[in-house]
C-alpha positions in Angstrom: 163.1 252.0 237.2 161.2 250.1 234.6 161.4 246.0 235.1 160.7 244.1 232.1 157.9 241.6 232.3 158.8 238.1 231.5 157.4 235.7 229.0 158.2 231.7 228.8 155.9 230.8 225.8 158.1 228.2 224.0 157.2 229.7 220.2 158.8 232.9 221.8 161.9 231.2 223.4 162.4 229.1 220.1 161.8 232.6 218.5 164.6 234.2 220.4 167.2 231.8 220.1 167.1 231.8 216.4 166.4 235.7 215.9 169.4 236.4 218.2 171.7 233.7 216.4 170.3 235.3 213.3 171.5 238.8 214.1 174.6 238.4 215.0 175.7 236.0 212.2 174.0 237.6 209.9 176.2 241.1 211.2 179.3 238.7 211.0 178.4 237.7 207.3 177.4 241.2 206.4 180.9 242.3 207.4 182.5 240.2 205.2 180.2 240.9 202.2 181.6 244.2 202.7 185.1 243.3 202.5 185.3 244.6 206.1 186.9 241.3 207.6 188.2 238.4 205.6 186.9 234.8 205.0 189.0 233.2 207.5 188.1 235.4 210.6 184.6 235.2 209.2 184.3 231.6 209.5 186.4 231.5 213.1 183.9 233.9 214.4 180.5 232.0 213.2 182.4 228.8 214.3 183.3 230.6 218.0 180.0 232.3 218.5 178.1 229.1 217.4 179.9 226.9 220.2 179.3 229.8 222.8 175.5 229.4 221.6 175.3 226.1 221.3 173.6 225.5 225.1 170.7 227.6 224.1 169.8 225.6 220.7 170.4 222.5 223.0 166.9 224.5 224.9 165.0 224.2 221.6 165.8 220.5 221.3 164.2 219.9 225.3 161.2 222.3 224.2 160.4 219.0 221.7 161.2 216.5 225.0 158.5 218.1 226.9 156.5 216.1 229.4 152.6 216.7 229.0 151.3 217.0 232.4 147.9 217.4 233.2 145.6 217.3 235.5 141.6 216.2 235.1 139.4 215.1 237.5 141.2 212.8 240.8 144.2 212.3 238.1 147.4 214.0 237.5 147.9 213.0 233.7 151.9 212.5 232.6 152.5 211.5 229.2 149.2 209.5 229.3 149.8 207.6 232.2 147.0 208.4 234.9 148.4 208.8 238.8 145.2 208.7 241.1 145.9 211.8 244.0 145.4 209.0 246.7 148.3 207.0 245.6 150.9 210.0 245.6 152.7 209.6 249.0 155.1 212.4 248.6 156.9 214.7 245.9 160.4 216.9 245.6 160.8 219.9 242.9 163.9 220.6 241.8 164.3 224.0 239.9 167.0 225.2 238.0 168.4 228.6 237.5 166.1 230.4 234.9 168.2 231.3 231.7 167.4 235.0 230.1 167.3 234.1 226.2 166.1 237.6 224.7 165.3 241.2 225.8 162.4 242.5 223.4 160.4 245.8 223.6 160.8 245.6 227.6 159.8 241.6 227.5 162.2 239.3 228.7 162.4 236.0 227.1 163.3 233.4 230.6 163.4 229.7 230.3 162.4 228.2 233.5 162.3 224.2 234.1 161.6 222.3 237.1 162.0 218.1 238.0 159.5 216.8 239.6 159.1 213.4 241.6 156.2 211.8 243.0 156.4 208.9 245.2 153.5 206.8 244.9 152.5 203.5 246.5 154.5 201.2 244.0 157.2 203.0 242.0 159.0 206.9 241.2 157.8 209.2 238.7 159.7 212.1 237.0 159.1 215.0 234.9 160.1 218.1 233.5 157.5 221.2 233.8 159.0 224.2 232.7 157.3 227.3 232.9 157.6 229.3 236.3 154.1 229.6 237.2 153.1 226.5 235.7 156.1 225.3 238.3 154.7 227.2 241.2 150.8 225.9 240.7 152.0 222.5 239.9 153.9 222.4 243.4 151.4 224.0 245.5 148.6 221.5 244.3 151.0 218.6 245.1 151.6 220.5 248.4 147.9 220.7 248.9 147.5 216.8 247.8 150.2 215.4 250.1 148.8 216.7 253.2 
């Protein structure tokens, strides 16, 4: 059985959002070009299958929220904000359900996020990573810093 490789670039996730809306109102509008269904049922449709789709354009608008997180040298950078590896006391992941956007040419479009939160010596820090392995390197480096 073939398994389709997945791909969580976000110019492919925003990609397949829009090109799947795209296609099926365009089929929608197409039909009634054709005189095939009338303007009322037209609109109802777009107006249904836009509220249906609505959660995955609300995807596109926490691609543009996106935490920077980086790490250089003894520093994990988020946002710009340094956190030295020997203040980090402990940290907790919490992963959400991955969300299929788009099957393309045996490549499946998955939108993976994670929250994570580090404890360090004076306060709590959050952030969103999303990316599955970017999720999995991220938590085994914290794993690998906390003990």
């Amino acid at each position: 059985m073939l398994k389709p490789d997945t791909e969580e670039r976000q110019a492919f996730i925003v990609t397949g959002i829009i090109s799947f809306y795209a296609i099926i109102a365009g089929f929608v509008i197409y039909l009634y070009f054709l005189h095939r269904i009338s303007m009322m049922p037209a609109v109802i449709t777009l107006l249904v299958f836009t509220i249906f789709y609505l959660p995955r354009f609300l995807i596109i608008r926490e691609l543009k929220k996106l935490d920077d997180v980086k790490i250089v040298d003894n520093f994990i950078m988020v946002n710009g904000v340094g956190i030295d590896f020997r203040d980090i006391k402990d940290f907790g992941v919490q992963r959400y359900k991955p969300k299929v956007i788009f099957f393309l040419n045996n490549k499946m479009l998955v939108y993976n996020k994670a929250d994570f939160y580090i404890e360090t010596n004076c306060e709590k820090i959050s952030f969103k990573v999303i990316g599955s392995e970017k999720i999995e390197l991220l938590k085994d480096f914290l794993n690998s810093i906390c003990q």
